[in-house]
C-alpha positions in Angstrom: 0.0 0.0 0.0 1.5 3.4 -1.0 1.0 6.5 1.7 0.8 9.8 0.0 1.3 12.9 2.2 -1.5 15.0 2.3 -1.4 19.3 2.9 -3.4 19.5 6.1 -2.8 20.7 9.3 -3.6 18.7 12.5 -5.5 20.5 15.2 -4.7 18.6 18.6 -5.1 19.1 22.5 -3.4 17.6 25.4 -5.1 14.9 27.3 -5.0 12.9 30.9 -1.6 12.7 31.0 0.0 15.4 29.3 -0.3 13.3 25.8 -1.1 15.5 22.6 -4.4 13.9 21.5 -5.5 15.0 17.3 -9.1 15.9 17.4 -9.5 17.5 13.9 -8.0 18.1 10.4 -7.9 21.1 8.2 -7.8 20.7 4.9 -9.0 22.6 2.1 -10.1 25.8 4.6 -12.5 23.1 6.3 -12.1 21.4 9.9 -12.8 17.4 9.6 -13.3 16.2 13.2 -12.0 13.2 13.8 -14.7 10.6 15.1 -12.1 8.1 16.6 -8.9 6.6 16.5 -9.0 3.0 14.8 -5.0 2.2 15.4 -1.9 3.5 17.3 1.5 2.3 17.9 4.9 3.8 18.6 7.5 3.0 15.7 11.3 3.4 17.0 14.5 2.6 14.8 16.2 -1.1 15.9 19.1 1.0 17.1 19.0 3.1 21.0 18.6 7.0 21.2 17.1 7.2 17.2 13.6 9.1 17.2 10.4 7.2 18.4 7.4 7.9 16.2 3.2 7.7 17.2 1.3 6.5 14.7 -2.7 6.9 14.0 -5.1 5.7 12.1 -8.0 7.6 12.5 -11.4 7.7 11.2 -13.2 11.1 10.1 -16.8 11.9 11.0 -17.2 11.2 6.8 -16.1 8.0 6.9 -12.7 8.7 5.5 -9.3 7.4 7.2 -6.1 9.1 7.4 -2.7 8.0 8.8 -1.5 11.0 11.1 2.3 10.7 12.2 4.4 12.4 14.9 8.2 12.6 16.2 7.7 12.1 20.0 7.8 14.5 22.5 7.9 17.5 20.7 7.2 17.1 16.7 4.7 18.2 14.4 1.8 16.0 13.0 2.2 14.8 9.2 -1.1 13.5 7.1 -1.3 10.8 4.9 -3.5 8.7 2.6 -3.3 5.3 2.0 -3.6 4.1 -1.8 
């Protein structure tokens, strides 16, 4: 399955535990609000000290699903679709 990155910003807000939690997309000038989150999991290189990634699949109140991706702690959210 190819992923093609998509031009959208991620709007997001910290939850319980300090975690930054996605709650919409903007794409296009429109807000999609995400209606859940159908798959996460961390992806870290095989070697120590490389960056650790959080990875979501998420589901839009539409029905569509987008891959969201971020560098943990501190980096920003990238979009993507799946083909």
């Amino acid at each position: 399955m190819e992923r093609i990155r998509v031009i959208a910003r991620v709007e997001a807000r910290c939850g319980g535990r300090g975690e930054e939690r996605p709650v919409a997309i903007w794409m296009g000038g429109r807000r999609w609000p995400i209606a859940g989150t159908l798959e996460e999991h961390m992806v870290g290189p095989p070697e120590a000290g490389g960056p650790v990634f959080q990875v979501l699949r998420v589901l839009l109140d539409d029905g569509d699903e987008l891959l969201l991706e971020r560098r943990v702690p501190d980096g920003g959210w990238r979009v993507f679709e799946e083909c």
